[in-house]
C-alpha positions, -999 to 999 in steps of 0.1 A, spaced: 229 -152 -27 206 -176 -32 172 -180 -27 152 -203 -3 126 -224 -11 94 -210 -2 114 -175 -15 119 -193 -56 84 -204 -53 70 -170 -43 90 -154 -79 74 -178 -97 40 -167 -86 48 -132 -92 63 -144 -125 97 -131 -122 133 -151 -123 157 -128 -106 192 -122 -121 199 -104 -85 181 -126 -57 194 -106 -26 167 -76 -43 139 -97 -33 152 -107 -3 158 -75 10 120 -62 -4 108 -94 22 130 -81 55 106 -61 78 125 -37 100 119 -59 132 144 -80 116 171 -60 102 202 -54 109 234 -39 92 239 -66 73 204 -74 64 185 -37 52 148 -37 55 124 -33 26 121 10 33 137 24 6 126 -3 -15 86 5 -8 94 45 -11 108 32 -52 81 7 -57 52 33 -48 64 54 -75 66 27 -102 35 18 -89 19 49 -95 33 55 -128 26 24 -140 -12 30 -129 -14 64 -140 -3 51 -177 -30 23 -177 -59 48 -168 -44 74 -193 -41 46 -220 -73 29 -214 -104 58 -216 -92 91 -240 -124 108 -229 -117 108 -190 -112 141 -175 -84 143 -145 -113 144 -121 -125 108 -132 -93 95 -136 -77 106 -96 -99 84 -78 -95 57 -99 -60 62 -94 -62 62 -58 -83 35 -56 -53 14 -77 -24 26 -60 -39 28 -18 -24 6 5 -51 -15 8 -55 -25 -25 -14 -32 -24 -25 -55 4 -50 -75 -12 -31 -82 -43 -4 -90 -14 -26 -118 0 -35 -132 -35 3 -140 -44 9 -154 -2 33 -129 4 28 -125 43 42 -167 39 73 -154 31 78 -123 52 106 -121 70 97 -109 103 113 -106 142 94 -125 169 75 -100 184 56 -86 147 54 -126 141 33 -131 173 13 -100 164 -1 -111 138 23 -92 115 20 -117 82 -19 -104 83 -9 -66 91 -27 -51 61 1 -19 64 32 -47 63 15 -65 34 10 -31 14 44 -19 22 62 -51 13 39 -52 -19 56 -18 -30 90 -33 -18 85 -61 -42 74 -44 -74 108 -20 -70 133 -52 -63 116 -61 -102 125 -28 -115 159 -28 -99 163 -61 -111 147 -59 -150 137 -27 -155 106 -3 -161 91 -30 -186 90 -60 -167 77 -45 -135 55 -30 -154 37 -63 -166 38 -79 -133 20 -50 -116 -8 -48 -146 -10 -90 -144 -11 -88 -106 -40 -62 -104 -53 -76 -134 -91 -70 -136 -92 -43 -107 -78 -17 -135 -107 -22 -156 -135 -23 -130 -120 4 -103 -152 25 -111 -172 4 -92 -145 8 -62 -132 43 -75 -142 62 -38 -113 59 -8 -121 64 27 -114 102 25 -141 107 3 -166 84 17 -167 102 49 -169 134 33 -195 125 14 -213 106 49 -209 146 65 -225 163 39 -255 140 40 -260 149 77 -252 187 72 -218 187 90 -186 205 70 -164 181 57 -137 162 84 -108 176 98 -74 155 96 -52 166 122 -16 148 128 -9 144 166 24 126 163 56 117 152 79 90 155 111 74 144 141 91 122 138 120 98 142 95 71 118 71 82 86 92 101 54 73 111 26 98 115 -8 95 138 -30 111 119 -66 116 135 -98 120 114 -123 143 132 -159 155 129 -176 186 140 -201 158 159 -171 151 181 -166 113 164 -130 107 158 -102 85 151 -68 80 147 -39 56 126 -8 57 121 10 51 88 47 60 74 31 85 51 3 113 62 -16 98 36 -23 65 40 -21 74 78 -56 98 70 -67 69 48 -66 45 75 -83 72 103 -111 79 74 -113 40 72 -119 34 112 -143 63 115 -166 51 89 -164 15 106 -174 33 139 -197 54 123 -214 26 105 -216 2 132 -233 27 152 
C-alpha cells in the first residue's frame, strides 16, 4: 500500500517514514467509514493510549525525583486526557487527513475534539507497531514538547475543578452516574452524567467512562460558569 499525498506529507510532520504504510492508514479510518476491508482506527487508539501513558508516566518520573505520586497523577492526567491528545491533534492537521463517511464529514467531524483525540492515540500506536517503543516514544515527547514541562500550570482536569468549585459553595463533591450504553461489548460508548446536589447536571458520552465523566465535568463547569 501506498500512501497518498496529503497522507506522506502528514508522516513527515509527525516525523515518521513508515516501513508499513497501511498502519497509518488504518490509525486515519473513522468507523463511519470502515468496512471489512478497511478496519477503523479502535484497536489502534485502545494500544496508542497505553504507549501514551507509559511514555508520559516515564517523562514525569524521569524529570522531578522529589515528586510524590500525588503531584505526579494530575500531571499525568493532564498529559494523557483526551483533550490534550486533541490539541496536539490540531497542531500536526490531522482532522485534514481523517478519513471520514459523509454524514461525520458534514458534522463537523474533522473538528470533533473526541475523533481528533481518538485518532491521536491511533496514530502514536501505528508508530509503535511500525518502529517500536523508541521511536514512538520520541514523537510523542517532540509532539507534546513543552506541555511536559509546564503541565503544573494546567495540572487540574475537569473532575477536579468541579470538585473543588463544590466545596467552595459547601456542597459534597459531584456525583457521576452512567445512564447508558451503546454499541458491541468490544466497543461500548458510555453517557456518563455529572450531577450536583444543587440539581445542575450534565451529561457526554465517550468510549471510555473516563473521558465520558471528563467531558460531563467539562460541560458542567461551562454551564456553571456562564451562569
Amino acid at each position: 500500500m501506498k500512501l497518498s499525498a496529503d497522507q506522506a506529507q502528514f508522516a513527515g510532520r509527525i516525523g515518521h517514514e513508515f516501513g508499513r504504510p497501511e498502519l497509518l492508514v488504518q490509525a486515519l479510518t473513522h468507523g463511519s467509514i470502515s468496512s471489512a476491508s478497511r478496519p477503523d482506527n479502535q484497536r489502534l487508539e485502545f494500544l496508542g493510549d497505553r504507549v501514551l501513558g507509559l511514555v508520559m508516566a516515564e517523562a514525569l518520573f524521569m524529570a522531578d525525583p522529589t515528586s510524590t505520586e500525588g503531584q505526579l497523577a494530575p500531571q499525568f492526567n493532564a498529559l494523557v486526557r483526551k483533550e490534550t491528545c486533541a490539541a496536539v491533534a490540531r497542531e500536526i492537521g490531522l482532522g485534514d487527513v481523517l478519513r471520514l463517511g459523509r454524514s461525520e464529514m458534514k458534522s463537523g467531524g474533522r473538528r470533533k475534539e473526541a475523533l481528533l483525540g481518538d485518532a491521536m492515540e491511533a496514530v502514536i500506536a501505528a508508530v509503535y507497531l511500525d518502529a517500536g517503543f523508541a521511536p514512538s516514544r520520541d514523537m510523542i515527547l517532540r509532539l507534546w514538547g513543552e506541555r511536559i514541562t509546564t503541565v503544573e500550570a494546567d495540572a487540574r482536569d475537569a473532575k477536579t475543578m468541579l470538585q473543588e468549585w463544590a466545596q467552595a459553595r459547601g456542597l459534597p463533591p459531584p456525583a457521576y452516574v452512567e445512564t447508558g450504553r451503546e454499541g458491541p461489548d468490544h466497543a461500548p460508548v458510555f453517557t456518563i452524567e455529572a450531577r450536583l446536589q444543587s440539581g445542575q447536571a450534565a451529561s457526554a458520552r465517550a468510549k471510555s467512562k473516563r473521558d465520558a465523566s471528563q467531558q460531563a465535568a467539562q460541560s458542567l463547569l461551562h454551564s456553571l460558569n456562564g451562569a
